[in-house]
N, C-alpha and C positions, 0 to 999 in steps of 0.2 A: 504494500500500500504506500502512494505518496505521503508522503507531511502534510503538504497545506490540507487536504481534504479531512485529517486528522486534527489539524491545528485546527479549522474551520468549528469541526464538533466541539474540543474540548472547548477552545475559546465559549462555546453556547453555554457549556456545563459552567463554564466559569461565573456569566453572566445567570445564570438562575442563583449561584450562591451568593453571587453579589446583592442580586435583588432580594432576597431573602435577608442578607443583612440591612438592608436599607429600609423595608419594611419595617422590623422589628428594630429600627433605629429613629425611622418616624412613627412608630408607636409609642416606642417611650420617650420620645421630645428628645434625643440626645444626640441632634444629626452634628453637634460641635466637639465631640468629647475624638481625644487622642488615646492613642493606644497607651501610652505613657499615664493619663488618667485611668485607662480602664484599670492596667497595675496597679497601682496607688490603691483602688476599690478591692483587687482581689485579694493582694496584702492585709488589706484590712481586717477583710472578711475571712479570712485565713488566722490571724494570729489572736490571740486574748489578752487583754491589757494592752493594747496601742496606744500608742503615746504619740505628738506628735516629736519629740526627741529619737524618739526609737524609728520612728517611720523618717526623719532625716539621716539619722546614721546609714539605715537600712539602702535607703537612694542615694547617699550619696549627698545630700544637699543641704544646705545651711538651713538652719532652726526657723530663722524668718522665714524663708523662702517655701519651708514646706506648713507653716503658718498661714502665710498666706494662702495656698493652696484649699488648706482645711477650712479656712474663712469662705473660698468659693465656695466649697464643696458642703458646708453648715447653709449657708446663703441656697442653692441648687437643690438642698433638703435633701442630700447622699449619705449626711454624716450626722451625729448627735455628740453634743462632749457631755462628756460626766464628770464632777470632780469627785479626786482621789476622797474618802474619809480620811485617810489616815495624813495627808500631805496637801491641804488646799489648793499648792501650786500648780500639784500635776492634775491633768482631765485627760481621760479616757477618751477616747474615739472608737465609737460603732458604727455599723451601715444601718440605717434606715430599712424602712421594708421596701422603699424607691432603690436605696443604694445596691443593697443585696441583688435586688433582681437586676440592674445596667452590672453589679460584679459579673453575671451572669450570664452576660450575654453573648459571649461564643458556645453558650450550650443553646441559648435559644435561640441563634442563626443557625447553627447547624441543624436542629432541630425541624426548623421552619424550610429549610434545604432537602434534608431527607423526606417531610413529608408531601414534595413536590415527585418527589422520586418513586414515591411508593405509590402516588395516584398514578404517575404515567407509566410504571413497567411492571408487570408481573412478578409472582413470585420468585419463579424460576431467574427471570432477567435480575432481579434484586438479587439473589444466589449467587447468579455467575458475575454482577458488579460488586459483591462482594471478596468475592475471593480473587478478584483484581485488582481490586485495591491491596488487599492482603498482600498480593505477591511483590506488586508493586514498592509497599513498605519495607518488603525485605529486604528491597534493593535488588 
């Protein structure tokens, strides 16, 4: 088989998962967020007790700088802070029930991808693009 005729399909496959993220990026209002933000949310939503000190060390980035950040992200209603009982200074950073779900959101592009996939090809077709991926993976 040529390439381009190949490139042609996958380029298609491409653009369905593209749309699928887009979708599920104009549904939850967050068609401005970088992938560097998206980090930031999964971090979050990953560890207990975040701090925004810990989440600068963690990035890489000055104490302000990822302050700031959290002030959007309090502002956008991704994040809530707590303060510490035991240390007034320090405040806790959780995700929202908004944040949690944009943490989440290459589970529900891929999600919203696959169920494109399952309406247009069979079982059987889903099997054998299955185990082509599979192999694929393996290198």
């Amino acid at each position: 088989m040529e390439k381009e005729p190949f490139r042609d399909a996958f380029n298609t496959f491409l653009k369905l998962y593209f749309d699928s993220c887009k979708e599920v990026y104009e549904e939850l209002d967050i068609k401005g967020m970088t992938d560097r933000q998206f980090h930031y949310l999964r971090v979050i939503d990953k560890e207990s007790d975040m701090t925004v000190s810990k989440l600068a060390k963690y990035f890489d980035l000055s104490k302000p700088t990822m302050t700031e950040i959290m002030h959007k992200f309090e502002r956008a209603g991704f994040i809530k802070k707590t303060r510490c009982d035991d240390d007034g200074r320090v405040f806790y950073i959780t995700l929202t029930k908004r944040g949690k779900l944009i943490a989440k959101t290459n589970v529900l592009e891929s999600d919203r991808a696959i169920d494109k996939i399952f309406e247009t090809l069979s079982a059987e077709e889903i099997h054998t693009l299955k185990s082509l991926f599979d192999k694929i993976g393996r290198g």
